[in-house]
C-alpha positions as CSV (number, residue, x, y, z in Angstrom):
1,X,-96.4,-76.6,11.2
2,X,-95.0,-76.5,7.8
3,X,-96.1,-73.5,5.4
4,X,-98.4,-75.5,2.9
5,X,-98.1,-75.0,-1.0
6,X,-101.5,-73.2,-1.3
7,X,-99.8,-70.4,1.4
8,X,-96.9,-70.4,-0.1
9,X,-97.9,-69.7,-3.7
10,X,-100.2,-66.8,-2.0
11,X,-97.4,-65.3,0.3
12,X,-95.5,-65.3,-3.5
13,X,-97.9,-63.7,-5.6
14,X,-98.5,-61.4,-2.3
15,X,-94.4,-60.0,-2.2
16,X,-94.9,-59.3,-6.0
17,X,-97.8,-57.0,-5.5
18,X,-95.6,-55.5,-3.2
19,X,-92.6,-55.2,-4.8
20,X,-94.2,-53.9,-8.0
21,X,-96.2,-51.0,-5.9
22,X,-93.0,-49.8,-4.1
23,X,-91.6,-50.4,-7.3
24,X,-88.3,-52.5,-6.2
25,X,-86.9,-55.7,-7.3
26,X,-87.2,-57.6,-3.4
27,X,-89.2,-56.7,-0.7
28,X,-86.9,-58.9,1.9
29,X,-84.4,-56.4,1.5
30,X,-85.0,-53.2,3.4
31,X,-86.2,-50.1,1.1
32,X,-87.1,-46.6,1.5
33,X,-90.4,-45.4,0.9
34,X,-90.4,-42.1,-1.0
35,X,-92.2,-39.9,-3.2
36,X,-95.5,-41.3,-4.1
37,X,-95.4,-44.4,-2.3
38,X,-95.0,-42.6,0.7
39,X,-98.2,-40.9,0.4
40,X,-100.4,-43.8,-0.5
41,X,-98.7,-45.5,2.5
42,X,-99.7,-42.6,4.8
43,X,-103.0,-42.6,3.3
44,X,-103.3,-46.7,4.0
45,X,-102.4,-46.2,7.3
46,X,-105.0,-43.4,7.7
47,X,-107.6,-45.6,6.6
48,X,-106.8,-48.1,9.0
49,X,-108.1,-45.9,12.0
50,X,-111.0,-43.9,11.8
51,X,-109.5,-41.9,14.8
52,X,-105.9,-41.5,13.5
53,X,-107.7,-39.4,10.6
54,X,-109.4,-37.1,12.9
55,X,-106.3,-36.1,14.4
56,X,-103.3,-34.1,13.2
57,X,-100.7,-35.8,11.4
58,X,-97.7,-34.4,9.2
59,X,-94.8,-34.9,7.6
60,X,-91.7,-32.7,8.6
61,X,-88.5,-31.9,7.7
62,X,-86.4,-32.2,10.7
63,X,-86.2,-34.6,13.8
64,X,-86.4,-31.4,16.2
65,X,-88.1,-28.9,15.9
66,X,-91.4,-26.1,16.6
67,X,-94.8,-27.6,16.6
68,X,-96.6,-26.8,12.9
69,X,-99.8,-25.0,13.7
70,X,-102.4,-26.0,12.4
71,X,-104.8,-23.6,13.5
72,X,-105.6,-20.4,15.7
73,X,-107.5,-20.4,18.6
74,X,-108.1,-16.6,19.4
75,X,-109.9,-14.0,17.7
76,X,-109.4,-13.4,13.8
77,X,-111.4,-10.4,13.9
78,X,-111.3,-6.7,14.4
79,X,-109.4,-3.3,13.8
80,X,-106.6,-1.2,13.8
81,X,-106.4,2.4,13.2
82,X,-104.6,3.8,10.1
83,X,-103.7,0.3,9.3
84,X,-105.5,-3.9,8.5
85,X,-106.1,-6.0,11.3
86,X,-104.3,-9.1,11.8
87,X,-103.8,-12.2,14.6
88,X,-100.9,-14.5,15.2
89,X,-101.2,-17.7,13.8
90,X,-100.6,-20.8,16.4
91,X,-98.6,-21.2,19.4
92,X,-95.6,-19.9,20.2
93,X,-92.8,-22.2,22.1
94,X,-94.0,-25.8,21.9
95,X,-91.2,-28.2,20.8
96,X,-91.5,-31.4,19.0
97,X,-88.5,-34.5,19.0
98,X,-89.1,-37.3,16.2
99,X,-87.3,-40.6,17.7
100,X,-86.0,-44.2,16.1
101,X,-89.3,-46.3,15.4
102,X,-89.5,-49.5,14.2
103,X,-92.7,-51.7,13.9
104,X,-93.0,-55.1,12.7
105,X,-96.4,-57.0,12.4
106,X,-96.3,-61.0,11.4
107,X,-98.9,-64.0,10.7
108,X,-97.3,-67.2,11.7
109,X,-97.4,-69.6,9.3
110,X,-100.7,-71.8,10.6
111,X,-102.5,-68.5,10.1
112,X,-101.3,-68.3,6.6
113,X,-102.3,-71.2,6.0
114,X,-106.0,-70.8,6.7
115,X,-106.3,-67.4,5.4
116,X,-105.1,-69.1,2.1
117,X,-107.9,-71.8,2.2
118,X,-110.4,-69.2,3.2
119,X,-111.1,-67.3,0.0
120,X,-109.9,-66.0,-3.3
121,X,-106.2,-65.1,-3.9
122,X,-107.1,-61.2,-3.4
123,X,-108.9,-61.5,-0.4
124,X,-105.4,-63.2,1.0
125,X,-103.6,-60.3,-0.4
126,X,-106.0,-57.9,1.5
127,X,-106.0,-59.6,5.1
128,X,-102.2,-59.4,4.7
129,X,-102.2,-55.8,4.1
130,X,-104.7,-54.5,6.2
131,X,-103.3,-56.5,9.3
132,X,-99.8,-54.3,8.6
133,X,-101.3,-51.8,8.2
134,X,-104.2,-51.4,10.8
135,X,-101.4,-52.6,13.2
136,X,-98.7,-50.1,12.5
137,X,-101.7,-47.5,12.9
138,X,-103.2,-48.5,16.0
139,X,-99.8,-48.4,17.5
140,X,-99.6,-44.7,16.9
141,X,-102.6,-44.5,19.0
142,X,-102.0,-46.6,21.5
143,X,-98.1,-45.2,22.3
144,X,-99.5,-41.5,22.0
145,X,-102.0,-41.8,24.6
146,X,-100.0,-43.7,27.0
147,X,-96.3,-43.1,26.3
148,X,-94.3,-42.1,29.1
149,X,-90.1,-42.2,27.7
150,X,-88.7,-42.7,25.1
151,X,-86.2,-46.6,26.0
152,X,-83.3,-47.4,24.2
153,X,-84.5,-50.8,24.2
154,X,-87.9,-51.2,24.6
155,X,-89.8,-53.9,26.8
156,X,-93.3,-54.8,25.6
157,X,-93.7,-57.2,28.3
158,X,-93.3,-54.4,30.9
159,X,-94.9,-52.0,28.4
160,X,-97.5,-54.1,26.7
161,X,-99.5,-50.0,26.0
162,X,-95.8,-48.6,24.3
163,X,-95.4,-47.1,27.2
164,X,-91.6,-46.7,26.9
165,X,-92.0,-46.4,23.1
166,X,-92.2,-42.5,22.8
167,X,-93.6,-39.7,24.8
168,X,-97.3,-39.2,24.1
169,X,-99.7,-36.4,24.0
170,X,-101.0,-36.3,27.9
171,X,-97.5,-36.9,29.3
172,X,-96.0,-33.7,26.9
173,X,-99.0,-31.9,28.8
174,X,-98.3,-33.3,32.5
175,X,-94.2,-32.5,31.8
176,X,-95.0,-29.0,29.9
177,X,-98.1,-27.9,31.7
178,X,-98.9,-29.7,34.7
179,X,-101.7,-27.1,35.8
180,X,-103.8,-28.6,33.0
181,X,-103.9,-31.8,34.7
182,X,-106.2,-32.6,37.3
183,X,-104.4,-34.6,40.1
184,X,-106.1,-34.2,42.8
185,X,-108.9,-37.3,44.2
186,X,-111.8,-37.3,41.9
187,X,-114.9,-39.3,42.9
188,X,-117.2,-40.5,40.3
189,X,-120.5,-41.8,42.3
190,X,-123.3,-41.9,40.0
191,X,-124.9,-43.7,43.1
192,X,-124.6,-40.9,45.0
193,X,-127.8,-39.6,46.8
194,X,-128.3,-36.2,48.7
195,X,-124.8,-33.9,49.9
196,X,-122.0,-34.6,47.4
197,X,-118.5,-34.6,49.3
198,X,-115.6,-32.4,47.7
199,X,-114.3,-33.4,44.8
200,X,-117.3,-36.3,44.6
201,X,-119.4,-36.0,41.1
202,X,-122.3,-37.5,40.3
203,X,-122.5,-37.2,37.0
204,X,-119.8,-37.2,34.0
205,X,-121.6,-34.1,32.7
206,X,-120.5,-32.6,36.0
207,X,-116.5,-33.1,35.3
208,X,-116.6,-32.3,32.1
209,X,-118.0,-28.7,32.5
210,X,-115.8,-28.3,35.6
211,X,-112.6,-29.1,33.2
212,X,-113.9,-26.8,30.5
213,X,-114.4,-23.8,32.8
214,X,-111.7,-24.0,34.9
215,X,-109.1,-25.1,32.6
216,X,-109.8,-24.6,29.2
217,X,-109.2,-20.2,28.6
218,X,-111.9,-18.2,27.6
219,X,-111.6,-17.8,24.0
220,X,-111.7,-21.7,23.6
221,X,-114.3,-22.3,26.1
222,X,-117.6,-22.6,23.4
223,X,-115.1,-23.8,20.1
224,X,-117.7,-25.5,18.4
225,X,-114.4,-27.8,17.7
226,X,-114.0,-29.2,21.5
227,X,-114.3,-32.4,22.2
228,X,-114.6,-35.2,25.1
229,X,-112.0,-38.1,25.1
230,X,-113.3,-40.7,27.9
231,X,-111.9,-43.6,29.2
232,X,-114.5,-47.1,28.8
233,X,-114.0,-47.5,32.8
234,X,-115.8,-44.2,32.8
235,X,-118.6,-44.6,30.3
236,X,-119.0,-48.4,31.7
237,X,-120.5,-47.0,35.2
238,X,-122.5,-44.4,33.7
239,X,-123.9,-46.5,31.6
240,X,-124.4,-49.6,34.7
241,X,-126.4,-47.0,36.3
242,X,-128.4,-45.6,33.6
243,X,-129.3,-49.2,31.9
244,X,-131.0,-49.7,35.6
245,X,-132.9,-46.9,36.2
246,X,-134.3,-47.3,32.4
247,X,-137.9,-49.1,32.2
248,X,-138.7,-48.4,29.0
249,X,-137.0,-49.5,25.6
250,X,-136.7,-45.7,24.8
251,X,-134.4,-45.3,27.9
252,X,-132.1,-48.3,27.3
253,X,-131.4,-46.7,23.7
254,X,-130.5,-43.3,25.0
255,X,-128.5,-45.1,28.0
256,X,-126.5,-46.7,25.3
257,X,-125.6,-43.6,23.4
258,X,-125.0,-41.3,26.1
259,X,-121.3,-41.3,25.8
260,X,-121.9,-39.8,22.4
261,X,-122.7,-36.5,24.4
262,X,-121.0,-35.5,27.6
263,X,-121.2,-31.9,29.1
264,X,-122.8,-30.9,26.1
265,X,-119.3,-32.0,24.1
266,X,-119.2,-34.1,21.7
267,X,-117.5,-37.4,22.9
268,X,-114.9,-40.4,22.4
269,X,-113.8,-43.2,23.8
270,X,-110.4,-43.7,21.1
271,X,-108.5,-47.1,21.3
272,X,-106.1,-47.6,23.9
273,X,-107.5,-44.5,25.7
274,X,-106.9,-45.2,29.7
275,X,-110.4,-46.4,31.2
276,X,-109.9,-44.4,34.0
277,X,-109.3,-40.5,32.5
278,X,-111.2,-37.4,31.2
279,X,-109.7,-34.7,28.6
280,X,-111.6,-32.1,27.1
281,X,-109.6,-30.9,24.2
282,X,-109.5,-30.4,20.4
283,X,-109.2,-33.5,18.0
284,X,-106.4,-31.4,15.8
285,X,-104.2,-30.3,18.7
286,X,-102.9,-33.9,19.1
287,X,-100.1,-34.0,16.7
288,X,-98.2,-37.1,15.3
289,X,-95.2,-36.3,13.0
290,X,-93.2,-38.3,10.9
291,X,-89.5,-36.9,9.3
292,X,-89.7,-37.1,5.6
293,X,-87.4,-39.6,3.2
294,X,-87.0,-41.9,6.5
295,X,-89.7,-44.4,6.2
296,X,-88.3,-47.9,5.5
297,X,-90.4,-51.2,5.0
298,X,-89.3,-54.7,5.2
299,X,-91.4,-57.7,4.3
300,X,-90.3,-61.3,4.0
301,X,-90.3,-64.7,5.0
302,X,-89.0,-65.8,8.0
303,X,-88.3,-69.8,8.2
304,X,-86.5,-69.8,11.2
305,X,-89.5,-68.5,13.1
306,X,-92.2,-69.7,11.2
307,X,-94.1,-66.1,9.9
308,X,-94.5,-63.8,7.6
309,X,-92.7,-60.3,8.8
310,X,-93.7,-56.7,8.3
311,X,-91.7,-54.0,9.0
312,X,-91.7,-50.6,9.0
313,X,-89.2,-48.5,10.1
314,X,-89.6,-44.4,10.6
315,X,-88.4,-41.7,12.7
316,X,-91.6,-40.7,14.2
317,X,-93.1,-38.1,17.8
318,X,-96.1,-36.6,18.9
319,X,-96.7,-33.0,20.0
320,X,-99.3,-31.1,21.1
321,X,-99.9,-27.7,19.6
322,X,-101.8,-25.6,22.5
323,X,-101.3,-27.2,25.8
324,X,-104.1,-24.5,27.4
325,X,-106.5,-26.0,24.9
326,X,-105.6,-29.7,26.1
327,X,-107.7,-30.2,30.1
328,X,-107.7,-33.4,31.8
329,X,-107.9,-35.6,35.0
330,X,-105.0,-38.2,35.1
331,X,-106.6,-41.6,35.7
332,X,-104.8,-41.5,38.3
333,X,-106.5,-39.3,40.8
334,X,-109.9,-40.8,39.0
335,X,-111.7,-43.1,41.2
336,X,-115.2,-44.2,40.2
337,X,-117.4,-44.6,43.8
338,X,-117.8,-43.0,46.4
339,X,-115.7,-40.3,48.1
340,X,-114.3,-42.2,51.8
341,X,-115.7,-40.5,54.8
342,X,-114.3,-37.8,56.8
């Protein structure tokens, strides 16, 4: 399919809004992204993902180097004799590594052609922005909750969750601090009826409190600021089981919400989150850092195959600031049913 004139005049007028925000003569030719520009284009991609705001991102300075803190979790209070009180700020020790990242998002030409016909001139210009940027954003998500290395070529086939994209946020925690990781069987049975067997749950509630007060250290274990991250495999049988026990419309309603609560934690299910695991954690202890100066975008024509190209190149990592504040159980050892006999 041939780009039709109505497409092409958009795509046109679309690569001179560009080039005049970035303020360069061509956006087909690669350009750096600096000083302002570079933090509306943060800001865009923030506003693509109403979880990538609630976690921590930064920019830094170098490609290696100590986790920022963002925050203390001990004790800010108290007294010293003959002298003012003070805490340490953050964690000690945690490293961070930024690593080559390139994304590229692209609307082949048929779709072009009937987001052209479909409305005004702007609202082309906004589907072609938003699907950049909501894609580049989601990725960040999607390769820090399931990245595993860090590939010199990477294969999305393979990989089709970036799984050889970087290293993300729970396998940081299973390399760095493996005791915060559950391994061992877990059996989610909300079917269950009389004698649990060992490591066999009935509830969601249950596992969560077990992770919080096993895991997570004292002087985190009521932050206000701790959170649930659950997998939809998870929430999906809960809710199966819940849905038919409920008689009443009142029940349905609070069958369908209960995975806003768990274990009396506020919860999430994030995009691209593993069905199949549990973290208790706190929403600013996942860290995603990009080096300053390096981001790069690209966008242009291609004829040979038939789109309209995207790019966006950065060195970019993820950290996580407090592993002792970060508890989970690996999908892994999660099984939802029942516990095999003895």
């Amino acid at each position: 399919m041939n780009l039709t004139k109505l497409a092409t005049a958009c795509i046109k007028a679309y690569s001179a809004q560009l080039a005049k925000a970035y303020e360069v003569e061509n956006t087909s030719e690669q350009f750096a992204v600096t000083g302002p520009m570079e933090t509306r284009l943060k800001a865009a991609l923030l506003d693509s993902s109403e979880f990538l705001r609630m976690i921590t991102t930064l920019d830094v300075d170098q490609i290696k180097g100590q986790v920022v803190s963002v925050g203390n979790t001990g004790i800010a209070t108290g007294r010293k004799a003959g002298a003012r009180f003070t805490s340490g700020q953050g964690v000690d020790g945690n490293q961070y590594e930024l690593r080559e990242t390139d994304s590229c998002a692209y609307v082949d030409w048929g779709t072009l052609a009937v987001w052209a016909n479909a409305g005004t001139e702007q609202q082309f210009m906004k589907l072609m922005s938003e699907n950049a940027t909501q894609r580049f954003a989601l990725d960040i998500l999607r390769v820090g909750f399931n990245g595993t290395s860090a590939a010199a070529n990477t294969d999305p086939d393979a990989n089709p969750l970036g799984q050889d994209v970087n290293i993300g946020w729970h396998q940081l925690v299973t390399t760095n601090a493996p005791d915060q990781i559950m391994t061992d069987d877990i059996y989610f049975n909300p079917d269950a009826t009389g004698e649990l067997a060992d490591g066999e749950y009935k509830t969601l509630d249950a596992i969560v409190t077990e992770l919080r007060l096993t895991l997570i250290p004292e002087q985190l274990r009521n932050d206000p600021r701790l959170v649930v991250l659950v997998g939809s495999d998870l929430v999906a049988a809960a809710q199966i089981k819940l849905m038919n026990q409920a008689d009443k419309p009142t029940e349905r309603v609070a069958a369908s919400q209960m995975d806003k609560s768990i274990g009396g934690l506020r919860a999430y299910t994030p995009p691209f989150f593993p069905g199949k695991r549990l973290v208790v954690t706190l929403l600013s202890n996942l860290h995603c850092y990009t080096q300053k100066g390096t981001r790069s975008r690209k966008s242009e024509n291609v004829e040979d195959r038939k789109r309209w190209e995207d790019k966006y190149w950065r060195y970019e990592g993820y950290a996580v600031e407090d592993y002792e504040a970060y508890a989970a159980v690996d999908e892994s050892a999660m099984n939802i049913g029942p516990a095999p006999a003895p």
